[in-house]
C-alpha positions in Angstrom: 95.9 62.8 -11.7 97.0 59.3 -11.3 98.3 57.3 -14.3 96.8 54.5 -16.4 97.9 52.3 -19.0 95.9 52.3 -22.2 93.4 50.3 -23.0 95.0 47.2 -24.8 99.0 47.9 -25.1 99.5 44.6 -27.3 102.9 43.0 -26.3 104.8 43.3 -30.0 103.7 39.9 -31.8 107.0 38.4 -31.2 109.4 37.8 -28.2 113.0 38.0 -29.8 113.6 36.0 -33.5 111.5 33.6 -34.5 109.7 31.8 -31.9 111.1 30.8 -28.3 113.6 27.1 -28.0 112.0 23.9 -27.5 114.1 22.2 -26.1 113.2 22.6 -22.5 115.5 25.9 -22.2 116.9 28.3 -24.6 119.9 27.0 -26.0 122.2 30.2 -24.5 124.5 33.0 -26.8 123.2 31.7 -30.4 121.3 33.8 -31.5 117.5 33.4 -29.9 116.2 31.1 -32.8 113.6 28.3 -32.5 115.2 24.8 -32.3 112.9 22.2 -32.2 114.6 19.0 -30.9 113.2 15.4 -31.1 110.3 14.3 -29.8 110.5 17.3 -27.6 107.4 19.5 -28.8 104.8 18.8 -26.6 102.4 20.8 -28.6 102.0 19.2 -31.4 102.9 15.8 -33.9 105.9 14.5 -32.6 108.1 11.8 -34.5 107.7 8.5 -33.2 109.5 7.3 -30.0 112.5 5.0 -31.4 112.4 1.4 -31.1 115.6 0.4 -29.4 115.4 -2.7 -31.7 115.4 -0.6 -34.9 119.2 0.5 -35.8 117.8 2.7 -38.4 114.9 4.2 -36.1 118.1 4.9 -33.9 120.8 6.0 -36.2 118.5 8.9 -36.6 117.8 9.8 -33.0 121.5 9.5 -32.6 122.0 12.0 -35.4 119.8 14.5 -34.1 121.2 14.7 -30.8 124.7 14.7 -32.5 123.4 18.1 -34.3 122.2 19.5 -30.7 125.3 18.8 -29.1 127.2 20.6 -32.0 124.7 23.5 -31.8 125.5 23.9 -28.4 129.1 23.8 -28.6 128.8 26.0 -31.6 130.1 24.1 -33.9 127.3 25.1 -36.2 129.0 24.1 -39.1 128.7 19.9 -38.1 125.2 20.8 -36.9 124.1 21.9 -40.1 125.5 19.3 -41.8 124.0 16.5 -39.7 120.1 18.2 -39.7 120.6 18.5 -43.4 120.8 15.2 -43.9 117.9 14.4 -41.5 116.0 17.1 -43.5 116.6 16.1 -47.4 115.2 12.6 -46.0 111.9 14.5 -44.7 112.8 15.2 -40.9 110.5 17.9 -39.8 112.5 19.0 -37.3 115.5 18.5 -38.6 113.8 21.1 -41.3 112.7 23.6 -38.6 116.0 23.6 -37.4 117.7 24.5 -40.4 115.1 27.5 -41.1 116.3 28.8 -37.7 119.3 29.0 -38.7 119.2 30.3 -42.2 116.6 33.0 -40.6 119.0 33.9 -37.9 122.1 33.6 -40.2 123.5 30.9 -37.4 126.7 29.2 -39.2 125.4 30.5 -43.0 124.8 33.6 -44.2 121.0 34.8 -43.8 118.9 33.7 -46.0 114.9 34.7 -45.4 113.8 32.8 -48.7 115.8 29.7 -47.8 114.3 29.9 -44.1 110.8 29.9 -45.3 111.7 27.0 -47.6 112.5 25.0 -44.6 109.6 26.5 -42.9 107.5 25.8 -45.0 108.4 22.1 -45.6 107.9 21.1 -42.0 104.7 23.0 -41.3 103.3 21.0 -44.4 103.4 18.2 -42.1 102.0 19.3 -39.1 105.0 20.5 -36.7 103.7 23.8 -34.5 106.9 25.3 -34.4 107.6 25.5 -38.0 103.5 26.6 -38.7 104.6 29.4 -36.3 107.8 30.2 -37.8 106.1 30.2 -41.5 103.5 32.8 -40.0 106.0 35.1 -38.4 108.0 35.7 -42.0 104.5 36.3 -43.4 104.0 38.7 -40.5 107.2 40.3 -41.3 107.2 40.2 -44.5 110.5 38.6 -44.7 111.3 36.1 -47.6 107.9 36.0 -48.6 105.3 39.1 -49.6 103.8 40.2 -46.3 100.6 38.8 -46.0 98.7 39.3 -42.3 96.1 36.6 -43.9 98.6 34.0 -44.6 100.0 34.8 -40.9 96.7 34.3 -39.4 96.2 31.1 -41.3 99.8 29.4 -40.2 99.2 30.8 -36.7 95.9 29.0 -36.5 97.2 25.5 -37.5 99.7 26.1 -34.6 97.4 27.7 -31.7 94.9 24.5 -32.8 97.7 22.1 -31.6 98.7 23.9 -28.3 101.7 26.2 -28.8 101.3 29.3 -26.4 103.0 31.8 -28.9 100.7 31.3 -31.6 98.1 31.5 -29.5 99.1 34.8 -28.5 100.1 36.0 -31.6 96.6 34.9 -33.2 94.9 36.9 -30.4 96.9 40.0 -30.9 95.8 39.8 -34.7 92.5 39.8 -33.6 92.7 42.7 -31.4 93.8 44.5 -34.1 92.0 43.4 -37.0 95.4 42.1 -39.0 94.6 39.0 -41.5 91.2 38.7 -40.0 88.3 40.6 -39.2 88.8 42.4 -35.9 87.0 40.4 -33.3 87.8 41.2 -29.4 85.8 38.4 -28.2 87.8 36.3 -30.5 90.9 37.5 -29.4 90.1 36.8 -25.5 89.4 33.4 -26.3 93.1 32.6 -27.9 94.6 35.3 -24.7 92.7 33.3 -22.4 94.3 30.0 -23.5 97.8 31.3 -24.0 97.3 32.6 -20.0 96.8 29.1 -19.2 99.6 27.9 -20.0 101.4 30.6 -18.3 102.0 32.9 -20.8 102.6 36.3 -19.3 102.0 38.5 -22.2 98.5 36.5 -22.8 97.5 37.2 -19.0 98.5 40.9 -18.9 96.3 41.3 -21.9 93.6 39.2 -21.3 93.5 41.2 -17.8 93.4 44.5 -19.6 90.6 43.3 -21.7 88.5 42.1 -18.3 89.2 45.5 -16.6 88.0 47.4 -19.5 85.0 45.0 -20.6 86.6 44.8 -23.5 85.2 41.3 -26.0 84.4 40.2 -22.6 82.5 41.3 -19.4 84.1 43.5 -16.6 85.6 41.4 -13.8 88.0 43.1 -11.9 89.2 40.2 -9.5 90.1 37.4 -12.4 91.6 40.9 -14.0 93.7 41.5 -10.6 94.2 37.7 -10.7 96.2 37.9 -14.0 98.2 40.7 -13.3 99.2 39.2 -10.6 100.6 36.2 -12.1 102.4 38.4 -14.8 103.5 40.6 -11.8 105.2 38.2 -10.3 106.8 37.3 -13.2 108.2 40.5 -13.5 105.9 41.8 -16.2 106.5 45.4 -15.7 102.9 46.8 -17.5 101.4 44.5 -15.1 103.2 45.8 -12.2 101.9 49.5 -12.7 98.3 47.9 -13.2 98.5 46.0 -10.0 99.8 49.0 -8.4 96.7 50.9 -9.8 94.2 48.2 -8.6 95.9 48.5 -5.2 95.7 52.1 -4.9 91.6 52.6 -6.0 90.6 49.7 -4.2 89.2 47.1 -7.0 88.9 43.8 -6.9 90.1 44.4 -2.7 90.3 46.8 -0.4 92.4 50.0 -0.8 95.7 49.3 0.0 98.4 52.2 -0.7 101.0 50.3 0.7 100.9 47.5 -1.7 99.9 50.1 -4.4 103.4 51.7 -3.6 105.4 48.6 -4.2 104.1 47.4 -7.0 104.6 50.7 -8.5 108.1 50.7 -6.8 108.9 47.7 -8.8 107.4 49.0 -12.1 109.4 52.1 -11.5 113.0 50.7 -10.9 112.1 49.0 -14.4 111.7 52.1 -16.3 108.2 52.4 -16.6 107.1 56.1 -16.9 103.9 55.7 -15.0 104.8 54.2 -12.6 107.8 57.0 -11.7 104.7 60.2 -12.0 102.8 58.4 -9.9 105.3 57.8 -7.0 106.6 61.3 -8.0 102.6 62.8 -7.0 102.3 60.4 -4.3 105.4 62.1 -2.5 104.5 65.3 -3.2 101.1 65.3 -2.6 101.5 63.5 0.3 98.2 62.4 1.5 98.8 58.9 1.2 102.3 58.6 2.4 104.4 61.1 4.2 105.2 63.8 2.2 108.7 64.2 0.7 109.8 66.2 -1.9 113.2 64.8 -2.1 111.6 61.4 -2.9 109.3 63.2 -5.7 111.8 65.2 -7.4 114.3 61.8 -7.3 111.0 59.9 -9.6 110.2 63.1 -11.6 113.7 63.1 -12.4 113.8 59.6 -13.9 110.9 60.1 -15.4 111.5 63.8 -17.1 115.0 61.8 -18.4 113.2 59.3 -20.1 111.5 62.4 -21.8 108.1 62.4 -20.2 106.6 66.4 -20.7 104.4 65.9 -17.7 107.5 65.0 -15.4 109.6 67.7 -17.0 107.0 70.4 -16.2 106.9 69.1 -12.7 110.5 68.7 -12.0 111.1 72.6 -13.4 108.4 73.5 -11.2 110.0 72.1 -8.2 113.7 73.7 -9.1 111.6 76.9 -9.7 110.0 76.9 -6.0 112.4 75.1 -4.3 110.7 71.8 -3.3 113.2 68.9 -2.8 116.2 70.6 -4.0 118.1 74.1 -4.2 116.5 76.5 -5.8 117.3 76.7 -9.4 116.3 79.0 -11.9 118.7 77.6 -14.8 117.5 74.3 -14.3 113.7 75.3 -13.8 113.8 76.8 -17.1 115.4 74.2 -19.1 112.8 71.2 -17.8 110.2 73.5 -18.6 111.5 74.9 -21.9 111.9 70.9 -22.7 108.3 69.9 -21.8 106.8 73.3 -23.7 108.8 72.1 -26.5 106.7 69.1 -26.6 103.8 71.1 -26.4 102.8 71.6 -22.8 101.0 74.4 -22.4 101.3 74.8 -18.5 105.2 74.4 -18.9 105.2 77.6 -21.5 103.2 79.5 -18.9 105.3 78.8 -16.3 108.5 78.8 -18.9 107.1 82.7 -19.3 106.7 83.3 -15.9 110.3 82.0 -14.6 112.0 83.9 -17.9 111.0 87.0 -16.5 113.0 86.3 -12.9 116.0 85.4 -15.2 119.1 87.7 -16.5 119.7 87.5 -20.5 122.9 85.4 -19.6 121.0 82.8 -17.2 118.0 82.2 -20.1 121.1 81.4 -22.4 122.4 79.5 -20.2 119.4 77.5 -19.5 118.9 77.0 -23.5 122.4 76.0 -24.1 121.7 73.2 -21.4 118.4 71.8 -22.7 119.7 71.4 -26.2 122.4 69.6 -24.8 119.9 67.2 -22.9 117.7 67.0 -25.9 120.5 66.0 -28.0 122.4 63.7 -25.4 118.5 61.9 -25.2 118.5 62.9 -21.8 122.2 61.8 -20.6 123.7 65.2 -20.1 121.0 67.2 -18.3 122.6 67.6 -14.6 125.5 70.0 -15.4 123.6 72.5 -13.3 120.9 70.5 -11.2 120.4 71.5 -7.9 121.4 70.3 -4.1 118.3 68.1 -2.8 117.0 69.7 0.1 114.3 69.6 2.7 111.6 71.7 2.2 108.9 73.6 -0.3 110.0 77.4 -1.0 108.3 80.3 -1.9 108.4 80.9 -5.6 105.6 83.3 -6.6 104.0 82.3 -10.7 102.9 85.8 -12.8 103.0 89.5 -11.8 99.9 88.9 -9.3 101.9 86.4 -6.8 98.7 86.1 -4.5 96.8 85.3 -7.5 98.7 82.6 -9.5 100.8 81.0 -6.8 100.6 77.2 -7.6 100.7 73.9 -5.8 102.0 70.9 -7.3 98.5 69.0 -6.7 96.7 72.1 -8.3 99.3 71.5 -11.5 98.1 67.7 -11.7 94.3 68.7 -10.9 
């Protein structure tokens, strides 16, 4: 059976440390914190365009921009000394910036409580960033007590003046009922403005929530819509979903071609799915050509990233034949690996291929998967078997023209 995704798989609440940079790009190799830069929040209260006229109004735009260039020549040491200034006289972003830093331990030692200090003091007056920033520690739970309600509230300030993380954040909370009473439709709403604004973890979310109807109604093409925008993107989850969509024909016709690159891509990025269902596509081979050589090679990266499903499969295809040498060693340690995670097909067939083996091959096979087990995957080819071209013959139980298997019957 093909693969799905779950229902809602909620993005974790933040991407990287506190919040993303303002300032137009990430500022690069400093430590991922959330600089907000004058004037430069588009979100939210912004201070007040200098008068060119005003040397006071433009000492302090100078001094800001001193403290960036200092920041991003890493001399964090003058850059903390120039936004302290700015802050002790009330800066809001001056204040932000210096929480980033004391949260990230950029130029001082890490200080949580001093962060939220600084936090704290600019979200008082109104800037997004720093509401954000204040909710994420009380997400966390880090220099404050962890309080989801507290979160929720500073989120909400933010996500009312614009900013796309909070808005995402705010909907994830009410997906899962954290600092609020659980409330899908409520959570589409803040998705659905985080996705327009281009925020790819909103749209793949908000699209999972319109496939499965879920605080909203079903609608499969605005669903296909958004994944595709996070697709492209390079949103992997998304990938496998377009993939999906492609392959059973929603939202457009069936197209397995498209299906099989957007799986492709997913695949080459790790994810799981996406590698068993290329793995049964090849070896099924009623949509493509089929290959066995191409299925073992995505059963294998999937079985290495510990998957039992993929494990059974690929023992099964050493034990018969299909798509490599025939391998009796290797057969049994895949399926001894995905019975140990308690596949109950694998310790069938992990019986039935034990009883083909000699006392020295079944120790061998052991040795092996506690190796792999140990190495978390990295040391499991000692023994795997030449690729080659064709299915064998391997006969499952004592009553071969009884229990014979296919790999679509093991999927079935």
């Amino acid at each position: 059976m093909l693969r799905r995704a779950a229902l809602i798989c909620i993005v974790p609440l933040i991407l990287g440390s506190t919040a993303a940079m303002s300032k137009e790009a990430r500022l690069p190799d400093v430590g991922g914190g959330a600089l907000t830069p004058q004037g430069t929040d588009q979100t939210g209260p912004r201070s007040e365009k200098s008068n060119s006229q005003d040397p006071m109004s433009s000492a302090l735009v100078r001094t800001m921009e001193e403290g960036f260039a200092a920041y991003e020549r890493r001399d964090f040491a003058t850059a903390l000394r120039l936004w302290r200034l700015l802050a002790d006289n009330g800066d809001m972003t001056a204040q932000n910036n210096l929480g980033v830093m004391y949260y990230n331990g950029i130029g001082v030692s890490q200080d949580f409580k001093e962060a939220v200090n600084w936090y704290r003091s600019a979200a008082v007056q109104g800037l997004p960033r720093a509401q954000y920033n204040l909710g994420m520690t009380y997400e966390r739970g880090q220099g404050v007590s962890q309080s989801f309600y507290e979160a929720v509230k500073w989120y909400r300030f933010a996500a009312a003046q614009g900013l796309t993380e909070a808005q995402y954040n705010l909907g994830a909370m009410c997906e899962r009922g954290q600092g609020v009473a659980q409330n899908s439709t409520e959570a589409v709403k803040w998705y659905r403005l985080a996705a327009a604004q281009g925020f790819v973890a909103a749209q793949y979310n908000l699209a999972m929530m319109l496939y499965d109807s879920i605080g909203a109604s079903k609608d499969f093409s605005e669903a296909a819509r958004l994944f595709l925008l996070a697709a492209t993107q390079g949103h992997v989850k998304a990938q496998f979903e377009l993939g999906g969509m492609s392959y059973e024909g929603r939202a457009f016709p069936k197209d397995v071609t498209e299906a099989m690159k957007w799986w492709r891509l997913a695949a080459e990025q790790e994810n799981v799915d996406a590698q068993n269902n290329l793995g049964l596509i090849y070896s099924e081979g009623k949509d493509v050509a089929q290959n066995f050589r191409e299925a073992a090679k995505w059963w294998r990266l999937a079985a290495a990233q510990g998957d039992a499903e993929a494990q059974k499969n690929l023992g099964v295809m050493y034990a018969d034949g299909q798509g490599m040498t025939r391998d009796f060693v290797c057969a049994h340690m895949w399926l001894n690996l995905s019975a140990a995670q308690s596949n109950a097909e694998a310790a069938r067939f992990l019986d039935d291929v034990s009883k083909l083996m000699t006392v020295q091959q079944i120790a061998e096979a052991e040795t092996i998967a506690r190796s792999c087990k140990v190495s978390n995957y990295s040391r499991c080819d000692v023994l795997d078997g030449t690729l080659g071209d064709g299915p064998g013959d391997f006969q499952w139980g004592p009553n071969p023209s009884a229990s014979q298997l296919t790999l679509e019957e093991l999927e079935e």
